[in-house]
C-alpha positions as CSV (number, residue, x, y, z in Angstrom):
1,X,0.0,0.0,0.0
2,X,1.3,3.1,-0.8
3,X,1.9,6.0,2.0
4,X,2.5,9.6,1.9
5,X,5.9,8.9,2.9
6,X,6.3,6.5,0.2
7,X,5.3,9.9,-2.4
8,X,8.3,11.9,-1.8
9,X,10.7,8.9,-2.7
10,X,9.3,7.6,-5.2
11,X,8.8,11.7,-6.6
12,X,12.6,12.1,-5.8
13,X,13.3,8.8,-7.8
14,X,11.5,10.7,-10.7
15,X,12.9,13.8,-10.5
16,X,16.5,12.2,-10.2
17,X,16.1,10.4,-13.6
18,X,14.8,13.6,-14.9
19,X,17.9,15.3,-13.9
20,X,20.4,13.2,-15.8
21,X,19.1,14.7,-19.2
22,X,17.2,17.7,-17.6
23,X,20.2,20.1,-16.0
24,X,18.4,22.5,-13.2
25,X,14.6,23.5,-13.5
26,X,14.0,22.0,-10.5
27,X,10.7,24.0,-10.2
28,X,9.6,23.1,-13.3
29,X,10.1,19.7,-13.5
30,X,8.3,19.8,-9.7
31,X,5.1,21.3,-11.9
32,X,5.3,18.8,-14.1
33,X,4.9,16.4,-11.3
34,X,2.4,18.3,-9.7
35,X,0.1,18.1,-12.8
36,X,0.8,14.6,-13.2
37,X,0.0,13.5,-9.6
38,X,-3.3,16.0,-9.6
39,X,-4.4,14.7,-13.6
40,X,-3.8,17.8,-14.9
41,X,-2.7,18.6,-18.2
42,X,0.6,21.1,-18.8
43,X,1.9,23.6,-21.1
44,X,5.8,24.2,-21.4
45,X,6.4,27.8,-22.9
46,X,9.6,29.8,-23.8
47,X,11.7,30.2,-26.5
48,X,12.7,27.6,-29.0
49,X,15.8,25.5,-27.7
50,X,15.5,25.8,-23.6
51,X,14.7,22.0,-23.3
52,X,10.6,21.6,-23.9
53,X,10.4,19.2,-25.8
54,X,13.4,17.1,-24.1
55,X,11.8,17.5,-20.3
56,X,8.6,16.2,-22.1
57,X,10.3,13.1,-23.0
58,X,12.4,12.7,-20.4
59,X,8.9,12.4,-18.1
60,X,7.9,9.8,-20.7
61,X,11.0,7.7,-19.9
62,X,10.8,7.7,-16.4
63,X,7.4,6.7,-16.6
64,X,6.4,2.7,-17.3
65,X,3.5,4.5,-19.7
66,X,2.7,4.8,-23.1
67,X,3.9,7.6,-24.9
68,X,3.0,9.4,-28.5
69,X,3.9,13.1,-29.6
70,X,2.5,14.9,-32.0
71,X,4.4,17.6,-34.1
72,X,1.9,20.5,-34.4
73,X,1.7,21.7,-38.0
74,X,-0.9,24.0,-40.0
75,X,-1.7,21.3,-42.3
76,X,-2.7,18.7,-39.5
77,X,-6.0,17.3,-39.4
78,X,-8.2,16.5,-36.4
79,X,-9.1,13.1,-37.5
80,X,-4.9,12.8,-37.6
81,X,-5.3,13.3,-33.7
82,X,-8.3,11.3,-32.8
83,X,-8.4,8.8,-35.7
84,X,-10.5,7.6,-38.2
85,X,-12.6,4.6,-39.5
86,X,-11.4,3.0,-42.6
87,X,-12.8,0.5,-44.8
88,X,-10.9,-3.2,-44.1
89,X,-11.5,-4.3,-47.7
90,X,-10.1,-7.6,-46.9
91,X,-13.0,-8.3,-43.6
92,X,-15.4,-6.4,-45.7
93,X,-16.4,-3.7,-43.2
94,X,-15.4,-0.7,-41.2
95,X,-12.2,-0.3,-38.3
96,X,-11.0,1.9,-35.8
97,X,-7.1,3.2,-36.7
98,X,-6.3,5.0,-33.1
99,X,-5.0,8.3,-33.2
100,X,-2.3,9.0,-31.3
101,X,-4.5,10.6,-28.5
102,X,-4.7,6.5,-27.4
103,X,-2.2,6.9,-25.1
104,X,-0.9,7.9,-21.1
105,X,1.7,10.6,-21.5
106,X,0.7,13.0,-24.9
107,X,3.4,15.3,-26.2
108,X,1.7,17.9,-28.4
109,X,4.9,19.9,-29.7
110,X,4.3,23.0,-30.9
111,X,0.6,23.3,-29.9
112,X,-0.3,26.7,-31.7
113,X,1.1,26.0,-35.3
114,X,-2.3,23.7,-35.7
115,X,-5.1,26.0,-36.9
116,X,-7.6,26.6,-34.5
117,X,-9.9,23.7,-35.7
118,X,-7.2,21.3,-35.3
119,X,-7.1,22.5,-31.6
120,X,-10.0,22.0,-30.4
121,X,-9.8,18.5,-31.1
122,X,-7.9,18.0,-27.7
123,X,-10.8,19.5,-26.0
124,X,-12.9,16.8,-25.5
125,X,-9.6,14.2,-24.5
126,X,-8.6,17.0,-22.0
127,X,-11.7,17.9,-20.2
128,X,-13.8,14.2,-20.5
129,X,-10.9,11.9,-21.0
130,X,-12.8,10.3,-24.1
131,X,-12.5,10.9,-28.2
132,X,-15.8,10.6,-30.3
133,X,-15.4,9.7,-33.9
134,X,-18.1,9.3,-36.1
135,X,-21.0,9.3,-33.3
136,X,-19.4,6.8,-31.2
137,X,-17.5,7.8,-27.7
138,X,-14.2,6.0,-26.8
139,X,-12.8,6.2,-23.1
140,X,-9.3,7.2,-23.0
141,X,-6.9,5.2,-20.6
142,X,-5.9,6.5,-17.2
143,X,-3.5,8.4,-16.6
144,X,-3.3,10.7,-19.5
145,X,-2.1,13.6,-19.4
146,X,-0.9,16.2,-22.4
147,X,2.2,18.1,-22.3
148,X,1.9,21.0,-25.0
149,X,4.9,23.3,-25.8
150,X,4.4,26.6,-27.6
151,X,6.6,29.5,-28.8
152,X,4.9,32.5,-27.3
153,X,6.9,35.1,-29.3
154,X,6.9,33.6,-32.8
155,X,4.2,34.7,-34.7
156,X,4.7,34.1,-38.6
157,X,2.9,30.6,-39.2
158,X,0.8,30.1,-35.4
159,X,-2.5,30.5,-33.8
160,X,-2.5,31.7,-30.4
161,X,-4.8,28.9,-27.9
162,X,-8.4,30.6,-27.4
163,X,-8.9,31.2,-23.6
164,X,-11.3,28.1,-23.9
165,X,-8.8,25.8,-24.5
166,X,-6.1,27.0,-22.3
167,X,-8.3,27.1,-20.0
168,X,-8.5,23.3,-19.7
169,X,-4.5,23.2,-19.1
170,X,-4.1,23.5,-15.5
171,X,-0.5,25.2,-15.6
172,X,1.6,27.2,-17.7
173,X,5.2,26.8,-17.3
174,X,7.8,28.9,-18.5
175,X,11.1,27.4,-19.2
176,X,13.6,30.3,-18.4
177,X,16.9,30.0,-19.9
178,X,20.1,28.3,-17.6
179,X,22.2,30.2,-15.8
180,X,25.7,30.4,-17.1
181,X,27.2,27.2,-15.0
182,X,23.9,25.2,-16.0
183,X,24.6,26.0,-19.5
184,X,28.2,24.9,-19.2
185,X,27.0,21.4,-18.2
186,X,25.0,21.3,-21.0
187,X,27.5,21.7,-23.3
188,X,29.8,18.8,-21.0
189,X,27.4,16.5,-20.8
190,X,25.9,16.5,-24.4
191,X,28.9,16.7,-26.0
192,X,29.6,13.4,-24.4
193,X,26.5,11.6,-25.5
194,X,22.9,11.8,-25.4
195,X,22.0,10.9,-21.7
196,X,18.0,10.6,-22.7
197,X,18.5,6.9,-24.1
198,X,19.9,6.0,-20.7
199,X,17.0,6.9,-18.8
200,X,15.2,3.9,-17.1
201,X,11.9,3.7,-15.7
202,X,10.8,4.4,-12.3
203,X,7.2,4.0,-12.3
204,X,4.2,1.8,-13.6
205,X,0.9,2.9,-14.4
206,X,-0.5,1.0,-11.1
207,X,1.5,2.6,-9.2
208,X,1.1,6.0,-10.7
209,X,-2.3,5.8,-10.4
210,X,-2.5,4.6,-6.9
211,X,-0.2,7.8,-6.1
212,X,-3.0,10.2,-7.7
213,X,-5.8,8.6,-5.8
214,X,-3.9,9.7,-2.5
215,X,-4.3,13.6,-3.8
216,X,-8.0,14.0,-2.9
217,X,-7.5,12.5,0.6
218,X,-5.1,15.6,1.5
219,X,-6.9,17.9,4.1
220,X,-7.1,21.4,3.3
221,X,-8.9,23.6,5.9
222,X,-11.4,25.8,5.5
223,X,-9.6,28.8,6.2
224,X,-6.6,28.2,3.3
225,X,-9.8,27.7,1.0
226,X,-11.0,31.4,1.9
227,X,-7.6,32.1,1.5
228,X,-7.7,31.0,-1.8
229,X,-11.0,32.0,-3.2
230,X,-10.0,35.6,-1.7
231,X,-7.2,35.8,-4.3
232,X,-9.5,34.2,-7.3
233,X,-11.7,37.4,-5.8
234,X,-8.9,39.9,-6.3
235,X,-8.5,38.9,-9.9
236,X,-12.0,39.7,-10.2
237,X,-11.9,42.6,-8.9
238,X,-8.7,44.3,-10.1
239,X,-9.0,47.6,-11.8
240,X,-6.3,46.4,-14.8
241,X,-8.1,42.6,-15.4
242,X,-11.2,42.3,-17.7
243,X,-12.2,38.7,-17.2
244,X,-10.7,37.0,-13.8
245,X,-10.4,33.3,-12.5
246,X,-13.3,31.0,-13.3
247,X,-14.4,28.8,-10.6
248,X,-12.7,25.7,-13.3
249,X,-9.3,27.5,-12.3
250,X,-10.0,27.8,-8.4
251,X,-10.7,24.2,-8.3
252,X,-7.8,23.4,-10.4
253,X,-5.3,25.4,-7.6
254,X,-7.3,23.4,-4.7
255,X,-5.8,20.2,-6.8
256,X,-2.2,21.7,-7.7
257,X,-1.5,22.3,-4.0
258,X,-2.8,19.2,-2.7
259,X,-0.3,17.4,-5.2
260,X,2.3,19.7,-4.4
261,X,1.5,18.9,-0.6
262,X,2.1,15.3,-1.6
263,X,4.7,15.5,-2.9
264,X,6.9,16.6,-0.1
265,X,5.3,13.9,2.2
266,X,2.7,16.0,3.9
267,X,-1.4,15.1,4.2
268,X,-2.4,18.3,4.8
269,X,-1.8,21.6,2.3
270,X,0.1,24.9,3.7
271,X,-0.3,28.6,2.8
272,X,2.7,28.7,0.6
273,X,1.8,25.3,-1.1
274,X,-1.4,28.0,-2.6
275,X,1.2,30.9,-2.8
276,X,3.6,29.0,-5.1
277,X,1.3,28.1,-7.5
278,X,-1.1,31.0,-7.8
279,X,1.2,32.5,-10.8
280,X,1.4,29.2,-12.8
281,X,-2.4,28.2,-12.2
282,X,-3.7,31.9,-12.5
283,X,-1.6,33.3,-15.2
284,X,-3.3,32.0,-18.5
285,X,-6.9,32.3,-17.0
286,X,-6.7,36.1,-16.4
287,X,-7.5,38.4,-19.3
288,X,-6.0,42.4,-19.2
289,X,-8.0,44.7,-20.1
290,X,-5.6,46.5,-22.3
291,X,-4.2,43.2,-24.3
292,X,-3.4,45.1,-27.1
293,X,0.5,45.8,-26.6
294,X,0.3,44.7,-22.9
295,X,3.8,43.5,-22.4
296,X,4.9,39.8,-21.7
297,X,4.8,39.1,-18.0
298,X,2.5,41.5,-16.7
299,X,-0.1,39.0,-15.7
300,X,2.6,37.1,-13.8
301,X,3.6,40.8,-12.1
302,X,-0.2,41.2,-11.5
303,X,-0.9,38.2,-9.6
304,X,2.6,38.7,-7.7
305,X,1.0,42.0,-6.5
306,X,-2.3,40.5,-5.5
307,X,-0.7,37.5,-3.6
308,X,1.0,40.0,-1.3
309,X,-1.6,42.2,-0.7
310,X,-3.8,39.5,0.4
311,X,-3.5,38.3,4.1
312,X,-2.0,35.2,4.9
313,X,-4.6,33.4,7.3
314,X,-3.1,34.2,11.0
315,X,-4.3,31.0,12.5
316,X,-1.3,28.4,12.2
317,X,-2.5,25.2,9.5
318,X,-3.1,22.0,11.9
319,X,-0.5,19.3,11.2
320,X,-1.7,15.4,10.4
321,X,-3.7,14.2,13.3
């Protein structure tokens, strides 16, 4: 049976393997594991070459799951996500080819080159866990769980994710670029060799998904969730934001810091388990209302400002019973 105590080493184990391709991003690689654990879906945004795509399939190998990626183009179809029916000729009737949505761990690279119709095919796998092809509905395996990566400053040849869809992601995750001794192992270590073959597995999909069933079953009091709903307030409330928080993204923070709880061993969530993850929960749900020229991080600066303006709850978070 698996413990709360048995989380963190078996999260370390994960991370560790991740690190031997993966130099540094610690923090992002723990947001990665937090949408994993909570059955969340991801996206990975930065520049082209900071490691995206190679954290995505790093995950993948440490992981006992299937895995698929897509490469986003303009000329992709829906039906070459979902799947089609085709006429078997030979057994004279009609068969399911899969899509490569029929999977655990889904690598959609380059997300917003796809035209916006293409997009919206993930809805449906994101938000229901099913796919419906020609009027009949298939269930999707558990876990599943889509990591998209996106260029957010390249704009010849992409379509930018309508707030529907990014909505259903429940974190956005910048990748940053290393610091100068990170990118010096970079250049040591793959100069040597490509250390991503080497990766070995860590986790099945048992006991993955016996790790996510412990997330709902960490305590969070009452006042942390007034806390919480008093930032998702602010957001409404603030003079510079048009459209704040849905009640989709409060519940999704509620999920993120009970994973992220988990993760270091504890049963119960914290004040800065909500504090760490209001920016990468919050800052792809919250429209400005000046968007045209608004410059890049200013929603990340907003909800920075908001978290420290609202109070802290003074009375201390009981511990496990």
């Amino acid at each position: 049976m698996t413990t709360f105590s048995d989380i963190r080493i078996q999260a370390d184990a994960i991370a560790g393997q991740i690190a031997s391709a993966v130099v540094g991003k610690q923090e992002v690689v723990e947001c990665l594991l937090i949408a994993l654990l909570a059955s969340g879906h991801l996206i990975l945004e930065d520049v082209p070459g900071t490691g995206k795509t190679l954290l995505a399939k790093s995950l993948a190998k440490t992981l006992r799951c299937d895995f698929k990626r897509i490469q986003f183009t303009a000329d992709l179809l829906p039906s070459d996500i979902s799947g089609i029916n085709f006429y078997n000729q030979q057994a004279g009737r009609f068969e399911l080819r899969q899509g490569p949505v029929f999977t655990n761990i889904l690598l959609a690279d380059e997300l917003n080159r796809a035209t916006p119709r293409t997009q919206s095919s993930l809805l449906e796998c994101m938000e229901e866990r099913q796919v419906t092809i020609d009027g009949d509905t298939y269930p999707l395996a558990a876990p599943f769980l889509v990591i998209a990566t996106q260029n957010p400053i390249e704009n010849h040849g992409t379509f930018p994710l309508p707030e529907a869809q990014l909505d259903r992601f429940m974190m956005r995750v910048p990748m940053g670029y290393p610091t100068p001794e990170e990118e010096a192992e970079i250049l040591r270590r793959f100069s040597a060799r490509d250390p991503l073959p080497s990766l070995r597995p860590v986790l099945d999909r048992e006991q993955l998904a016996r790790m996510q069933s412990l997330v709902p079953q960490v305590k969070i009091s009452d006042d942390l969730l007034r806390y919480l709903l008093a930032i998702v307030a602010a957001t409404r409330e603030h003079p510079d934001i048009g459209s704040g928080v849905s009640p989709r993204g409060s519940l999704q923070l509620v999920k993120a810091a009970q994973a992220r709880a988990l993760l270091r061993g504890r049963d119960y969530v914290l004040p800065d388990d909500i504090k760490a993850l209001v920016v990468p929960v919050f800052a792809h749900r919250i429209q400005l209302k000046d968007l045209f020229g608004a410059e890049r991080g200013r929603p990340e600066r907003l909800l920075q400002s908001i978290v420290r303006a609202v109070p802290v709850p003074a009375e201390p978070v009981p511990e496990r019973s």
